[in-house]
N, C-alpha and C positions, 0 to 999 in steps of 0.2 A: 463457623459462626454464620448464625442467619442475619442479612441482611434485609432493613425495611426498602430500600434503595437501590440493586444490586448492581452491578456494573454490566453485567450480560445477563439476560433469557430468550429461553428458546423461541424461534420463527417459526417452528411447524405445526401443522396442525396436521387433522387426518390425512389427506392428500400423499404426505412425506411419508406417513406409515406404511399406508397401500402402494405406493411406491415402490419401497423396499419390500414386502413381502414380493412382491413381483418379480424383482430380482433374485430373492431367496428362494423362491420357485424354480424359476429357470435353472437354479443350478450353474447358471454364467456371471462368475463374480470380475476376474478381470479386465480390462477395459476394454470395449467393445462399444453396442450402439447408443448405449445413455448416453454417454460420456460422450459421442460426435453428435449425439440430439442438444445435447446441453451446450456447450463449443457453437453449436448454431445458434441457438435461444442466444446466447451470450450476445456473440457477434452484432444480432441485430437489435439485441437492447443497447451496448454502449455505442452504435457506428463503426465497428472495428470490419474489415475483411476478412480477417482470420483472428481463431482466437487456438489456444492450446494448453486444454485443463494439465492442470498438474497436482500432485500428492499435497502443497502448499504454497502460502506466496513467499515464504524465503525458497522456494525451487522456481519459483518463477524467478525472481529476481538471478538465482543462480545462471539458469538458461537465457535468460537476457545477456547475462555478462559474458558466457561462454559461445553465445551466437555471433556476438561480434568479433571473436577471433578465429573464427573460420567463415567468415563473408567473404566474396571475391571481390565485394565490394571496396574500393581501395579509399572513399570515404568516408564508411564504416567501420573499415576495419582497425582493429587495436592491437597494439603489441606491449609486452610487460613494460613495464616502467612508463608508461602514459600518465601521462596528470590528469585527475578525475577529479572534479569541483562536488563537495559535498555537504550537505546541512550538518549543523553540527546537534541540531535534536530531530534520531531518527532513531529507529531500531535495531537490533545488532544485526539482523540479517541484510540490510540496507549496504552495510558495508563490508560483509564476509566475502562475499565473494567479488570484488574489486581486491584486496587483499591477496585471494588464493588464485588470483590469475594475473598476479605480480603488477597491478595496478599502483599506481604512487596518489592514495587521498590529499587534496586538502581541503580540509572541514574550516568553513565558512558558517559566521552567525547567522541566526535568524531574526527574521521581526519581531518584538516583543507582544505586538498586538497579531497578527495574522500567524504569527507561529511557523511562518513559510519560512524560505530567503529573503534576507535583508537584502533589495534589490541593488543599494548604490554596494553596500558591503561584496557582493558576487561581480558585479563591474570589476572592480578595481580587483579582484583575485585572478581575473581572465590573464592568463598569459601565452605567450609563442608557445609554448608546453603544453599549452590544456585542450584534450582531447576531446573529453566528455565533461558533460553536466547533467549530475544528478540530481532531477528532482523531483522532491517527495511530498507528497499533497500531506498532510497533518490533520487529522482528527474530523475528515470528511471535508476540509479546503482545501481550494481548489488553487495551484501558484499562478500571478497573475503572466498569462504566456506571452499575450503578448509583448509584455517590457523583457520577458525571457530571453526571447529569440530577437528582439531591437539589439539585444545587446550582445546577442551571438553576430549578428548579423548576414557576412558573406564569408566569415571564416568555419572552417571545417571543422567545426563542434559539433561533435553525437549530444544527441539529448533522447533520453531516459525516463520514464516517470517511474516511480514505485508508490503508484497508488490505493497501496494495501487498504488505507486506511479510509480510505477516499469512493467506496463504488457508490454511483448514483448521482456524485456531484457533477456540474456544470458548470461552464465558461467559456463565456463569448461564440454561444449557443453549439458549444460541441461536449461531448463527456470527458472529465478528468482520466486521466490513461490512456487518450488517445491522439495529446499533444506532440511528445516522441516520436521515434522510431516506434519503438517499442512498450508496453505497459504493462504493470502486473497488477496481481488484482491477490485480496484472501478470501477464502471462505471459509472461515475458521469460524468454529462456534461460537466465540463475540464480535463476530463483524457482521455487515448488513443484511449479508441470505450468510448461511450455515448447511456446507455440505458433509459437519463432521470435521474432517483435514478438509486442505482442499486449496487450488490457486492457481490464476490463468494468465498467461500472457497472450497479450494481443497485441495486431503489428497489421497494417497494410503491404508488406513488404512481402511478397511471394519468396525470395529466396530466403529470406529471414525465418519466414514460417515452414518451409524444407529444413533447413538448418534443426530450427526447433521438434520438429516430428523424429527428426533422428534422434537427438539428443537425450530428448524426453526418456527414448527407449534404447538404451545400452549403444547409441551410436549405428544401429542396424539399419537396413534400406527396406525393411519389411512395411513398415507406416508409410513408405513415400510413394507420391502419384507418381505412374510409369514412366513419364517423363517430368523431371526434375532437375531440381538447380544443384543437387550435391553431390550426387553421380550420374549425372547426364540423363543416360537411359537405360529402366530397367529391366531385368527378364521377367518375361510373360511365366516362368519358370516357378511355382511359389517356393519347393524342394530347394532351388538352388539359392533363391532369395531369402530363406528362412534366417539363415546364420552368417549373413554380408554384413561384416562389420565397413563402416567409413571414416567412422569419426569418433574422437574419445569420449562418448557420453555418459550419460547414468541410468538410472531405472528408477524416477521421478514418477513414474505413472499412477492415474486416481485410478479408482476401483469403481465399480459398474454402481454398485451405493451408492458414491458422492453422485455419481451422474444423475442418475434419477434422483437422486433426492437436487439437485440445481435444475433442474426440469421444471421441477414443480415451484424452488425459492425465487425463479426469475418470473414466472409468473407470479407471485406477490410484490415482487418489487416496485412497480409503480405504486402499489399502496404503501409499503414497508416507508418507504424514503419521504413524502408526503408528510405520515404521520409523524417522519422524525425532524420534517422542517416545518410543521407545524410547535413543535417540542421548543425547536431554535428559537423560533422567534417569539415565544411566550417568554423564553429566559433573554432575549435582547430586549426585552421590553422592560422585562422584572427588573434588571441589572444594569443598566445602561449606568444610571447615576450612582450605581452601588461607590460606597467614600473609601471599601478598603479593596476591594477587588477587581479586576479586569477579565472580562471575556473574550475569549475569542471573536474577531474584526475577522466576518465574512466577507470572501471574495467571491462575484459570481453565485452560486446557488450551491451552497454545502450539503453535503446528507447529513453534519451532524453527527460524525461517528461516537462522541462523547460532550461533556462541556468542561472544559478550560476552565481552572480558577484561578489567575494568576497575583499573588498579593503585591499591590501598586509600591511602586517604589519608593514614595512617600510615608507611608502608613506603615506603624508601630506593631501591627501584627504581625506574628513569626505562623512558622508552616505547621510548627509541632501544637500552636492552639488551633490555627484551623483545623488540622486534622482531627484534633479534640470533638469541636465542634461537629465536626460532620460527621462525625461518630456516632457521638453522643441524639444525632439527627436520625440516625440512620444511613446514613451513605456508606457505601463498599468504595474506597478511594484508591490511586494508585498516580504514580509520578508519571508527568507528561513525556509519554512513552520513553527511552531511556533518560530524558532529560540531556545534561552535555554530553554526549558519549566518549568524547574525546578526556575525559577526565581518568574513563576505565583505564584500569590494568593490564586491557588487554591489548591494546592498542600501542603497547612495546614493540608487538610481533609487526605490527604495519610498518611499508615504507609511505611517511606522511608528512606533513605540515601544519602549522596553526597558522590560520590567517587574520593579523588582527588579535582582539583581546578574547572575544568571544563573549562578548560583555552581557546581550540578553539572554543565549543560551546555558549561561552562567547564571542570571536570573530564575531563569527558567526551573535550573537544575536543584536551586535553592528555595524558592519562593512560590512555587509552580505544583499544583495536581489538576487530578480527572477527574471525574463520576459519571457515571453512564446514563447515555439517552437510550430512548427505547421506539420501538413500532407502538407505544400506546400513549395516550394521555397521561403526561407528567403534571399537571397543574400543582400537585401539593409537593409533590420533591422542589418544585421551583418555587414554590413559596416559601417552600424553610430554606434555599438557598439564599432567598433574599432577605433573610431573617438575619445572616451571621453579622456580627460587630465585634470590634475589637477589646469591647466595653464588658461584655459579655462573660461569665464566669460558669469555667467548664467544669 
């Protein structure tokens, strides 16, 4: 079905084309120097020191969680059955791999307006148990860090972001993802650059970023600087060094593609994100007083990954006429990203908890969609947005 409205399109233009023929040329497809050209470009758009592309950002997220179980760092470091504080509207990969590295979740609401953590809600879930907290910026917001870490304070709490959803946003004049330790990033074809697959974790932490260069590639010492935090020191040797396994890893790695084609999306990125907060705030202006609806309540400077339509708690409209409506609008719509997750089926297999009722991500899960902002001038998608009414007959 063709959409007037669509949820995703493409960022590329010529540049990305000629790009890849470049690649296709060389005849060199596996990961090589795009992909540390791009990892640089990264680095120095979000402030990170090290960044470390990978195949997507559920492997990012996965190598975030598996870094921290071989840190030597002994206030990093995690062992199975740790209590992981988690949103309860996130995406499945958010929490698969907490899960398969015998993590013990408990999902914690959100705010009904900012769609982050309910700040007083994640307070009062802190306990002598809780290791980590994960947190996940939502639909290009950014969580407010500093009440984050007020309320970690001087206790040994790892913090995480998985800012899939989030590149380009800002707070408290640093980039989303790089609050953490650690931050992941997508580049997936409907997120803000599009390398195809595609997704990086970035981290200041030198031995975190040895960790992750192994990891990335089958656990081998091949990727690591001669001297390094994960096997000391290596041989000048490359024969010997080829097939030195250290550690149990994956084979995560991008392809020389995605690289060069991120070469080229991070150089449009200060325009991409611009044109999509200029998008924002045409729909906070349209919507503020909307009678049946709620927008997403920016923190800090959003990219805007999509816009939030949440039907107000008061108001008589259900999801199944909004959805009518926006149809019938043109809009390509889709649930605020898994909505409760905690609801699925799948979530037998976790060792977890419910903290609380879960009452707005419950909302959320009922009453809650999306539709896509774009790098271009939305003015008429946001006029028919502020068209819907409950009155209205679809």
């Amino acid at each position: 079905m063709s959409y007037r409205f669509p949820l995703a399109t493409a960022t590329w233009g010529p540049e990305e084309l000629e790009a890849m023929q470049k690649v296709i040329a060389s005849g060199m497809f596996t990961m090589g120097q795009h992909v540390q050209a791009f990892e640089q470009a990264f680095s120095e758009y979000v402030g990170s020191e090290y960044s470390v592309m990978v195949n997507s950002g559920s492997s990012a997220n996965l190598l975030m969680v598996a870094a921290l179980f071989y840190t030597k760092n002994s206030k990093l470091k995690l062992q199975a059955g740790d209590e992981v504080i988690v949103p309860a509207v996130s995406w499945s990969t958010t929490y698969y791999p907490l899960h398969q590295y015998g993590l013990k979740l408990k999902f914690v609401d959100i705010d009904l307006n900012t769609l982050n953590y309910d700040l007083e809600q994640i307070s009062a879930a802190i306990t002598e148990r809780t290791r980590m907290i994960m947190a996940v910026n939502l639909l290009g917001n950014p969580n407010d860090f500093e009440a984050i870490k007020a309320i970690i304070g001087d206790r040994d709490i790892v913090l995480i972001e998985d800012n899939c959803e989030s590149l380009g946003a800002r707070i408290f004049g640093r980039s989303a993802g790089t609050f953490g330790i650690m931050g992941s990033f997508s580049t997936f074809f409907s997120h803000h650059i599009s390398t195809m697959e595609g997704g990086v974790v970035v981290t200041d932490d030198e031995e975190l970023y040895h960790i992750l260069l192994s990891l990335r590639a089958h656990g081998w010492t091949r990727n690591l600087p001669k001297h390094n935090h994960v096997c000391g020191l290596k041989s000048d040797d490359p024969f010997e060094e080829s097939f030195r396994f250290v550690l149990p890893g994956y084979n995560v790695r991008p392809l020389e593609l995605e690289g060069a084609l991120g070469v080229e999306q991070v150089r449009r990125l200060p325009e991409l994100i611009a044109e999509r907060r200029k998008n924002g705030l045409l729909l906070q202006q349209a919507m503020k007083d909307h009678p049946e609806i709620l927008i997403q309540q920016e923190l800090g400077e959003s990219s805007w990954f999509g816009f939030s339509l949440v039907i107000r708690p008061d108001s008589g409209l259900n999801r199944r006429e909004l959805l009518a409506q926006l149809n019938k609008l043109g809009f390509e719509c889709r649930p605020i990203v898994a909505g409760n997750f905690a609801k699925n089926p799948v979530v037998e297999y976790f060792n977890y908890e419910i903290f609380g009722d879960l009452a707005n991500a419950n909302h959320i899960d009922q009453y809650g969609l999306f539709v896509g902002n774009h790098h271009y001038p939305l003015n008429e998608a946001i006029d028919a947005l502020s068209s819907v009414r409950i009155s209205q007959q679809v």
